[in-house]
N, C-alpha and C positions, 0 to 999 in steps of 0.2 A: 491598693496592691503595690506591693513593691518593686521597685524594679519590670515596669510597664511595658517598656520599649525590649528589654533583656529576654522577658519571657514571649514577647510575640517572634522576636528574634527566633527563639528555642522552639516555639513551636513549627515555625516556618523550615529549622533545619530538621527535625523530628518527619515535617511532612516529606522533604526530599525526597528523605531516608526511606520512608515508609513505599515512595512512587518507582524509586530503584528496585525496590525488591517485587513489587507488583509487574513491572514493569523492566525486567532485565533485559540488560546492554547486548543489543544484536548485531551478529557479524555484519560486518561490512563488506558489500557485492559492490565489485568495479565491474567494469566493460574491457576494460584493456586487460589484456593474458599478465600473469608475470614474466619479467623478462624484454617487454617489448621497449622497443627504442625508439622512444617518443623527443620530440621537443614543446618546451614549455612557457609560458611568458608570465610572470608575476611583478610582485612586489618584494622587493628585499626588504625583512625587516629584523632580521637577527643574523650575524656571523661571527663567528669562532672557528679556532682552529683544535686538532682533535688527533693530539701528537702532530703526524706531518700532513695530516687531510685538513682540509678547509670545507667548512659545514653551514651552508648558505640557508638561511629559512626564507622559503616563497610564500606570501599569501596571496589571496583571490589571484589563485592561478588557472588559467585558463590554455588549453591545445593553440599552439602557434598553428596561424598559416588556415584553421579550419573556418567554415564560412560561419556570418554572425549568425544565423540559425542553430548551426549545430554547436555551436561557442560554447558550450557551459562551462560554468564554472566548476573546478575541481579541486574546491579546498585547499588545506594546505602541506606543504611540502618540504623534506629535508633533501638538500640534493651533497651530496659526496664528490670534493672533486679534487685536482690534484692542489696545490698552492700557486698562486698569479703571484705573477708582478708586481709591487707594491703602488706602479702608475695604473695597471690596468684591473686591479681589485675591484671590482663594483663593490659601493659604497652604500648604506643602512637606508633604506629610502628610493633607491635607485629604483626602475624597472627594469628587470632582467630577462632574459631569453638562455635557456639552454636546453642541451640535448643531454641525454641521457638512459640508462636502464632501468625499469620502473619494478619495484623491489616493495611487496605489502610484508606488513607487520602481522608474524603469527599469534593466533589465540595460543592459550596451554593447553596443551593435551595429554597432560598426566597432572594428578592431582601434586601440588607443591610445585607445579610448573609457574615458569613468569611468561605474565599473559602483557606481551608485548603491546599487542591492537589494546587492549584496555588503557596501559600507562601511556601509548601514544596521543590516542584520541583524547584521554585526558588533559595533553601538554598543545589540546587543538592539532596536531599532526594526523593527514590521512594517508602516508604514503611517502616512498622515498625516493632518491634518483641517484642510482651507483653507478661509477664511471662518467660521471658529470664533465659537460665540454661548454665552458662560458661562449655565446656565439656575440651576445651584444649586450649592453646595458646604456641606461638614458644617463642624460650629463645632470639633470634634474635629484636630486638625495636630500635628506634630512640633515642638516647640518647640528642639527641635536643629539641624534644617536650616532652619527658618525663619530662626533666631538666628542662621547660616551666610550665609544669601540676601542677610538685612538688614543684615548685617555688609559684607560683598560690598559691596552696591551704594551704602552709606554710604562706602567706601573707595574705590569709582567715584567718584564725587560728588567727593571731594577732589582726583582729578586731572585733573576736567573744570573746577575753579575754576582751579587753580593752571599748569595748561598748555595750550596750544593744541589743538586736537580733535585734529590727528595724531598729535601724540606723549601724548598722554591715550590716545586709540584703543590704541600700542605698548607705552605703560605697564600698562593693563590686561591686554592679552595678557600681556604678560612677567613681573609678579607676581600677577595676578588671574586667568590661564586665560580671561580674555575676549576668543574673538577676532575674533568677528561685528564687531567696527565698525570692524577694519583696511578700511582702503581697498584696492584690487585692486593699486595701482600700489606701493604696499608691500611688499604679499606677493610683488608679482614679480619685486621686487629684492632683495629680502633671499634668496629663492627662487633666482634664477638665478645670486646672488655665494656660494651655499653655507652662509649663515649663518642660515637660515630656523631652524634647532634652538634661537636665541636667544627664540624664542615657545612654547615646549614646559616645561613645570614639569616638572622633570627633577632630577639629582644634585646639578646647580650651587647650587639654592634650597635645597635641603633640607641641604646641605651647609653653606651662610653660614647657614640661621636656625635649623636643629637643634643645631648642632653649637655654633653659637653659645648660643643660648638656653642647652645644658649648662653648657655652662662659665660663664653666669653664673647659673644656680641653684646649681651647685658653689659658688660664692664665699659663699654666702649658708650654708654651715655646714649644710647639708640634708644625710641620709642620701643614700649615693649612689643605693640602689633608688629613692627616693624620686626621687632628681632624674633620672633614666632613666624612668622610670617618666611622669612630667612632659611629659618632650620628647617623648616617643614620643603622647602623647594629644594636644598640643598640632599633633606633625607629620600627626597623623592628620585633626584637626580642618580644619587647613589643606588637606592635601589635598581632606577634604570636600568645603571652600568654594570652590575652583578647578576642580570637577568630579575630582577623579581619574581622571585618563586612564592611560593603561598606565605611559606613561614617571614619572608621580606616583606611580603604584601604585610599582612598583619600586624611585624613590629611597629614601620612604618603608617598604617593608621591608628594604630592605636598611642604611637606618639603625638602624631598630630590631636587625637582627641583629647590628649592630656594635656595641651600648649591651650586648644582651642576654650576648655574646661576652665583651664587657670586665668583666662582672657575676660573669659564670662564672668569669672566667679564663682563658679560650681564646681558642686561637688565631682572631681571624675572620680568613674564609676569602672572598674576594670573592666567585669564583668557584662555590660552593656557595650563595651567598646569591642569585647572580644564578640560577642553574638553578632553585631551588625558587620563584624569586619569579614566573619563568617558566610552571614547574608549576600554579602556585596562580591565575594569569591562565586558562591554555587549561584549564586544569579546569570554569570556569566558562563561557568561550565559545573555543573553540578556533580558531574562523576568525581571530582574534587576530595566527595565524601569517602570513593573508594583509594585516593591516595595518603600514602603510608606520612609521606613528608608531611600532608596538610595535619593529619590524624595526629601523628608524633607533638604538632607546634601548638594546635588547639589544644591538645590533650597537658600538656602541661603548664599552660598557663589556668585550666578549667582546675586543674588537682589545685596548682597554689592556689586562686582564688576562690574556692567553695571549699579545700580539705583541710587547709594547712591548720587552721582554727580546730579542726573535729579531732586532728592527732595528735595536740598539743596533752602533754599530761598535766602541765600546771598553766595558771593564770599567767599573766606577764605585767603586773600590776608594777613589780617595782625593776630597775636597772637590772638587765639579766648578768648573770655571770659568767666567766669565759665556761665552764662547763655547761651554766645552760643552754649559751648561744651553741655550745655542739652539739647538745640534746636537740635544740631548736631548728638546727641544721638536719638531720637524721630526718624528723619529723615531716620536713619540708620534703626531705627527698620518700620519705614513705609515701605523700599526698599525692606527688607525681605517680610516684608505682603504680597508686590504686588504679591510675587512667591508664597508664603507658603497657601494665602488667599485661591485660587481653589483647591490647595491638599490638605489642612483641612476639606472644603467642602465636595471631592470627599470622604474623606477616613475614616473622621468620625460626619459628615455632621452635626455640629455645630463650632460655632469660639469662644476660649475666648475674650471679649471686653478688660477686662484690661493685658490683656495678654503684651501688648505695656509697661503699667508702673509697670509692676512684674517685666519683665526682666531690666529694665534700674536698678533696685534693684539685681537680682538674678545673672544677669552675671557677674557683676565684684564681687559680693560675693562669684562665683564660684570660681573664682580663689584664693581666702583666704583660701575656704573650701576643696579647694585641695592641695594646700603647708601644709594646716596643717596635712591633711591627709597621706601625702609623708612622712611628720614628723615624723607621730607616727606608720607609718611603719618601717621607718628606726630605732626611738630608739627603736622600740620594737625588732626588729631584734637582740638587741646586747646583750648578756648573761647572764648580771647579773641581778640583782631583780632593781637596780636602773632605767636603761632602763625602764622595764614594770611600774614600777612608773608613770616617765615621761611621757610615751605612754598615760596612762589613765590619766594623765590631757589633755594631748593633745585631749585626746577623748570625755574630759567633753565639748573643744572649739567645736568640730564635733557636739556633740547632740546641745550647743547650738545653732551652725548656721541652723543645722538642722531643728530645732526646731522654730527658728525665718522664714524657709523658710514654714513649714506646717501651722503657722499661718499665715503668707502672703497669703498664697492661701486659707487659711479656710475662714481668710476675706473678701477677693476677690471674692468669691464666691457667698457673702453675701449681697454683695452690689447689687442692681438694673440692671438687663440685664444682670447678668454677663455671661451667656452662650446665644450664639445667634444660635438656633436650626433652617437653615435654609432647610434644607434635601437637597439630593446630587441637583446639576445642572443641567441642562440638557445641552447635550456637544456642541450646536450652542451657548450656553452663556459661555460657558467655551473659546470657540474660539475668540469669538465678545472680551471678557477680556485680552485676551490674545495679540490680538492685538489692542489693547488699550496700555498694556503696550509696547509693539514695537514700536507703534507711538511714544509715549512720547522718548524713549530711542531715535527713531530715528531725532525728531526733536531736540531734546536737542543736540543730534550731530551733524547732520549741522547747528543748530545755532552758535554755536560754530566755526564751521568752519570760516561761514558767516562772526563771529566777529572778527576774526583772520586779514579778509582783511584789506588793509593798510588805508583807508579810513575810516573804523571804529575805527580800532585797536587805528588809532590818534585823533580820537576825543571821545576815551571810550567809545564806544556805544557796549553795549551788545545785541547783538537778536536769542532772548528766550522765551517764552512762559512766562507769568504772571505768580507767583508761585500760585495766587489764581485761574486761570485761569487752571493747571495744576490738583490741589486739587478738582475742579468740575467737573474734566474729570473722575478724578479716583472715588468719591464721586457717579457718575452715574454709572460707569460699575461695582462699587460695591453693588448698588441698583439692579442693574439688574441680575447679576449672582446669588442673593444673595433671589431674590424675587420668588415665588410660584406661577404657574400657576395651575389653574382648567381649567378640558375640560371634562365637562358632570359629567356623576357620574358613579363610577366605585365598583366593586364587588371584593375580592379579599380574596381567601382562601388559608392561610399560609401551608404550608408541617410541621407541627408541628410534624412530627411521627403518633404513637398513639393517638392521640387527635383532636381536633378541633381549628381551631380560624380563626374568619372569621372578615375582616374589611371593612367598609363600607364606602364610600364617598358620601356626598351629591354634589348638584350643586351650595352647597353655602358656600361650604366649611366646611362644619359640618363633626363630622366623631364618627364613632359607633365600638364599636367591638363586637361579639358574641361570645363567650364562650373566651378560652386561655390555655391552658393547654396541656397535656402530659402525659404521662406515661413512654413511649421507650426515651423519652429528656431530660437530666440533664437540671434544671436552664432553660428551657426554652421560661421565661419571659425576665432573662437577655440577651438571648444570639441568641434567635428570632424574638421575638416580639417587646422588646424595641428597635433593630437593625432598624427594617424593620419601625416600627412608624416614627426613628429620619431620616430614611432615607429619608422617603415621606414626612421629616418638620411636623410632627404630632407633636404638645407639648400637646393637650388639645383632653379628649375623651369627648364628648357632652355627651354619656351614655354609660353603659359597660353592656350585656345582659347576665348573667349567663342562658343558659335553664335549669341544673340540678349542683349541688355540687359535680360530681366526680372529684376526682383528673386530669381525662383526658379532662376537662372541663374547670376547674380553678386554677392549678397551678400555671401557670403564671401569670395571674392577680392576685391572694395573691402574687407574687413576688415584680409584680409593687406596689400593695398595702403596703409591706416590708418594701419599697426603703423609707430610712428617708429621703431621698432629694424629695420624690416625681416630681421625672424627668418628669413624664409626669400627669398632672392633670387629674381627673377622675372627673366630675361634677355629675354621679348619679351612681347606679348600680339597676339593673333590675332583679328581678327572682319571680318565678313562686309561685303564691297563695299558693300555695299546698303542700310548699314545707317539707320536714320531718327535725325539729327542731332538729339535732345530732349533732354530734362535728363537724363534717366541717363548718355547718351553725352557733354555737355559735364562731367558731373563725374570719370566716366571720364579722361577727356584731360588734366584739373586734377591726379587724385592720379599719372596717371603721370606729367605733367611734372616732377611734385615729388620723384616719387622714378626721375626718370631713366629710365623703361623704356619703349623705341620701341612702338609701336603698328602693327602692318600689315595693309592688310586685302586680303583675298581673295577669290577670285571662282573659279567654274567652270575646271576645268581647271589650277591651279594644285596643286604640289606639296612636300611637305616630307618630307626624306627624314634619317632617324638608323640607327644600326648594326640590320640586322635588321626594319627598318619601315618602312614608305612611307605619307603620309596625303596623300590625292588628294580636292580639292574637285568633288563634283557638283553643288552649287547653292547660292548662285544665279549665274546668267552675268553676263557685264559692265555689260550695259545694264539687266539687271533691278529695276522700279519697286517698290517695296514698298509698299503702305496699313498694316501692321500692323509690328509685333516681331516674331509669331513666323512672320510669311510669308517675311521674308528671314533665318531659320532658316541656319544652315551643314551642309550634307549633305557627312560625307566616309566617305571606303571608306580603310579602315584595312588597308594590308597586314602581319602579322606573323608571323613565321615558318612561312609558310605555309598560315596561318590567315585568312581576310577577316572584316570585324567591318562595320558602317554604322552609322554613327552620326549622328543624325536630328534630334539639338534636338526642336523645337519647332514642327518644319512642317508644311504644311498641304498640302491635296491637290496644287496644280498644282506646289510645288515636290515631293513626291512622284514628279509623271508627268516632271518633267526631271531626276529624277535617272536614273530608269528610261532617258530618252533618251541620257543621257549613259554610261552604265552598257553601252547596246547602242551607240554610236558606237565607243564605243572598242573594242567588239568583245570584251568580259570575260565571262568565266564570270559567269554570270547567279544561281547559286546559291551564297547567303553564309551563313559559318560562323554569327556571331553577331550579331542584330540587335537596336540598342539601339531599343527602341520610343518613335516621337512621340510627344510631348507627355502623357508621362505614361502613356501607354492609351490616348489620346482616343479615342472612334468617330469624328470627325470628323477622323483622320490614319488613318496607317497603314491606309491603302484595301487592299481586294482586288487591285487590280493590282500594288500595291509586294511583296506580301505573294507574288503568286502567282508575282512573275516573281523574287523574289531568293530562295523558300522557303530561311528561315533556318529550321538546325537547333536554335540554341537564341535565343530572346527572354526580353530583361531588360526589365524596368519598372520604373523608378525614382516611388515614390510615398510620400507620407504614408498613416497608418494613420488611417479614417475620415474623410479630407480632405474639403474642403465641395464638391469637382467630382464625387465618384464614381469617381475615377481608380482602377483601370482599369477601362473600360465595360463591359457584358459585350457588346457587339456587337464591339468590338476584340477581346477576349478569343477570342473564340466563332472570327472571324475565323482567328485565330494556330492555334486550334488545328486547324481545319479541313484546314491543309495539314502538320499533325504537326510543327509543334515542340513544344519543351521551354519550358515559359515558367517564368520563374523572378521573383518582386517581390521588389524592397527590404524592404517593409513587413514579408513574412513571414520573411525568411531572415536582415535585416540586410545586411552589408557583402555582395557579392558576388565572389570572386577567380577569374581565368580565368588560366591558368599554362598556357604555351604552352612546347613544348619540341617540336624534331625532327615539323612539322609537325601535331602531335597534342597536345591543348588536354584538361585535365581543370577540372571547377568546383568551388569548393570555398565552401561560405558559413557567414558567421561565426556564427550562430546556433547552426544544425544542424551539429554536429562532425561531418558523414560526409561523402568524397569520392565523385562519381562519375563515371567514365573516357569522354568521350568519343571517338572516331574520329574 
């Protein structure tokens, strides 16, 4: 068998894989409340600072002061605190003691949420400490990672003289693993043109400065163990001081395996190098498998090593030609795709299109943009003013590569399709792809085999798969992993917090949102809504329903309205007749002028009708005066597939009793499927009459957890349940989805993984 050690490797990550999914990652129950103000006593073994905070990692931390009985240990810990003194910094190694506010890391609670507890536990983190107050630390430290840290951040230092904070900030990410001081507006262009991997210490580094370093300790007449022996403690060191992330981890051994290979005299084997380096990561924390960075660095040395051969259209028998080596190049970055394509999907559920022809520009620039940057580290290193000279021409060549690389992607951007927003996959298509590219790998290797025999080998006969024959294979299962299904129309109210926002699917693929907003949620246009849209492949809202201008209403949508790139198109925005002309509604008016999107407002009795749906305004009627925001509330009765929903804003009793009036004018069945309850819970909405004459089978309530109102009250509460519904909160369940099919509606909420069927 070939490759012996490679395939038991593969099976061992295959079992992981398989015990994750069997076996899914459970929240994590502390004893201590959040908030409490604890002190701690660890071991320091990681610090950074994080803009002007200083970011201490405690491990085997354990409660100062408590008796050895009750002592346990409590994992490990980020503590946040202000910047020390450069005599009184506790040092990488040291034991520390500090006070602080004890701060857990949220699951996601809307689907395309980032589930913080997961990537934390991942990075071995259980917990954090904000407002951090250093009490003591031991004179005792690692004079290895300190020598690391102070190395580190003396090598910072030199590209905060010699460049401008951006590309200081881009420099240190790219050869220093620093990446807290990228600005946002960076990571989301280097992020959405595909080239984000240029900030990850990875193959490319270890490649120009191990490989380099060899060969010039070889010059120097050194035993060869010796100088293997050399580079590998030096590549070790390095990674060190960059933090070793997974993708370092791996360049890292798998350079050593290649020194260690060539010592021997063997063959190295990439592939067996990348399996065990695999091995040796999820050995010590296995959820590894669910991170994106480990996913991204495995994944594209697995496409070079097993695809790049399968996408090849011709032999490479004799010296290729400058046009080949581009064809050759293309090919290579296709092989990557095939890995990288489903985890792009899954993890930020769009792909860039030109992403293929940036990098055939950005990678080999990469390696210019880091010799020159080693450059003007090392002259700046040297003492006299002539070095720092030096250093900042070097650093004028940084900004320009720089600089040539953010217009690359500013243009790229600009061009037609460049972002292909398909929203995540669903995992029978991530499998059906998956083994699509195994086929291909697989036939391409016995073909090969095949053509080896003596009978072919002698009369050159290759048998292989058409290279266009191979291209309409992948051409399909990239249409399919890639393409959007509908199945009915579906209901679905985000856990925004404090606020509201509710999105709606039609049966024809139309899609609505109601309200968007917050109060207890920082940014939560960017960081829920916009998630949760790109996740479900939403790029275009057919209409956006403001019922009232509070902040807990529409924050988020002014967010998405913000957004100069307009990521996701708004075709109209909806709000109520009635509404009171103040600053939130004249700013309203300002960013839709600007970015073009009509405004219409509505009253009683008005209708908007999509494939499958009808949404009918109850309140408020034409002439109606409003004194507050949420009196002129938008009350509409949602028809969808058979199902009625009501949907309430933020009203208040009289607009209650006219919707009630308008509800019996028109002569409608008086009891509704699903009622979205006012104003949070309020007891002061959703009255006994609304309640007695629409008895809804099930009520949602959208609320923050511990909000400063008490939402939801328990006289509401007590109210709903009085006439037997189902109530169901945000706070407790997360996202909430209502999936409507052939007049019968099942809920299904993003917390608690269990469905159940209603009538």
């Amino acid at each position: 068998m070939r490759r012996p050690l490679c395939c038991v490797c593969a099976a061992f990550v295959v079992t992981v894989f398989l015990y994750l999914i069997i076996n899914p990652l459970a929240e994590q129950k502390f004893d201590l409340p959040e908030g409490t103000r604890i002190t701690l006593i660890g071991e320091l073994t990681q610090k950074e600072y994080k803009k002007e905070t200083l970011v201490l990692r405690l491990e085997n931390v354990r409660e100062w002061g408590s008796s050895t009985k009750d002592n346990k240990e409590l994992g490990c810990v980020l503590c946040y605190m202000e910047p020390c003194e450069e005599d009184t910094e506790p040092k990488v190694g040291s034991m520390v003691a500090v006070e602080g506010k004890i701060s857990y890391f949220d699951r996601a609670r809307n689907p395309g949420g980032f589930d913080a507890q997961r990537y934390y536990r991942t990075l071995g983190v259980d917990f954090r400490l904000y407002k951090t107050e250093l009490i003591t630390s031991s004179s005792n430290y690692s004079a290895y990672y300190e020598t690391l840290y102070q190395l580190r951040h003396y090598l910072e230092g030199i590209f905060e003289r010699v460049l401008p904070a951006e590309d200081a900030a881009v420099m240190k990410a790219i050869l220093l693993g620093n990446k807290s001081e990228l600005d946002e507006q960076s990571k989301q262009l280097f992020q959405k043109s595909g080239i984000a991997h240029i900030f990850a210490i990875s193959g490319l580094h270890i490649t120009l400065l191990g490989m380099g370093l060899y060969r010039i300790l070889r010059k120097t007449h050194l035993a060869q163990p010796v100088c293997a022996v050399l580079a590998v403690v030096l590549m070790i060191a390095y990674g060190d001081m960059v933090g070793m992330s997974s993708s370092a981890y791996r360049a890292v051994f798998m350079f050593g395996m290649q020194l260690v290979a060539q010592l021997l005299r063997r063959t190295y084997d990439m592939l067996t190098a990348l399996a065990l380096a695999a091995v040796l990561i999820l050995l010590e924390q296995p959820l590894y498998l669910y991170y994106a960075g480990f996913q991204l660095s495995f994944g594209a040395i697995l496409g070079v090593g097993c695809l790049s051969e399968v996408m090849q259209p011709f032999s490479c028998k004799k010296k290729p030609r400058f046009i080949d080596k581009i064809v050759l190049s293309l090919c290579g970055s296709l092989s990557i795709f095939l890995i990288h394509f489903p985890i792009m999907l899954c993890v930020y559920y769009e792909f860039p299109i030109y992403s293929f022809l940036l990098n055939l520009i950005i990678i080999p620039a990469m390696s210019i943009l880091m010799v020159v940057g080693l450059l003007c580290l090392g002259v700046g290193c040297l003492p006299c003013a002539v070095g720092l000279s030096i250093a900042k021409v070097l650093g004028l060549a940084c900004h320009g590569i720089l600089s040539c690389f953010a217009w690359l992607c500013e243009w790229s951007l600009k061009l037609p399709f460049a972002n292909w927003l398909t929203g995540r996959p669903d995992n029978w298509k991530i499998c059906i792809f998956a083994g699509v590219v195994i086929f291909l790998y697989v036939s391409y290797q016995y073909g090969k085999k095949l053509s080896k025999e003596a009978v072919c080998e002698k009369r050159g006969i290759g048998i292989e798969l058409p290279f266009g024959i191979r291209l309409l294979i992948i051409l399909a299962a990239v249409i399919l992993v890639s393409s959007s299904s509908i199945d009915g129309t579906s209901l679905t109210f985000l856990d925004v917090g404090q606020g509201d926002c509710i999105c709606i699917e039609s049966a024809g693929g139309e899609h609505f949102l109601i309200d968007g907003g917050s109060t207890s949620e920082s940014k939560v246009g960017d960081y829920t809504i916009l998630p949760y849209l790109k996740y479900n492949g939403i790029s275009k809202l057919d209409a956006v329903f403001l019922t009232h201008l509070d902040s807990d209403h529409i924050s988020g949508v002014m967010e998405l309205l913000e957004d100069n790139k307009m990521e996701i198109k708004i075709n109209r925005i909806c709000i109520s007749n009635a509404v009171i002309e103040d600053e939130a509604y004249y700013k309203l008016v300002m960013l839709c002028n600007a970015r073009k999107v009509p405004i219409y407002r509505l009253k009683a009795g008005d209708q908007i009708k999509a494939q499958g749906l009808q949404f009918e305004v109850l309140h408020p009627c034409a002439d109606y005066k409003a004194d507050s925001r949420n009196a002129y509330s938008l009350v509409m009765k949602l028809e969808l597939g058979g199902v009625t929903a009501l949907l309430t804003g933020d009203v208040e009793s009289d607009g209650e009793y006219a919707s009630i009036e308008q509800l019996y004018e028109d002569k409608d069945v008086s009891e509704i499927d699903i009622y979205k309850a006012a104003h949070h819970g309020s007891k002061y909405s959703n009255t006994e009459e609304i309640l007695k004459y629409t008895r809804p089978k099930t009520v949602v309530i959208s609320c923050g957890e511990d909000n400063r109102y008490g939402h939801p009250h328990t006289e509401a509460v007590e109210r709903m349940r009085q006439i037997g519904s189902n109530i169901i909160i945000t706070k407790n369940t997360g996202a909430i989805t209502i999936k409507i099919k052939n007049g019968n509606y099942k809920i299904e909420t993003y917390r608690k993984l269990k469905t159940e069927g209603v009538q």
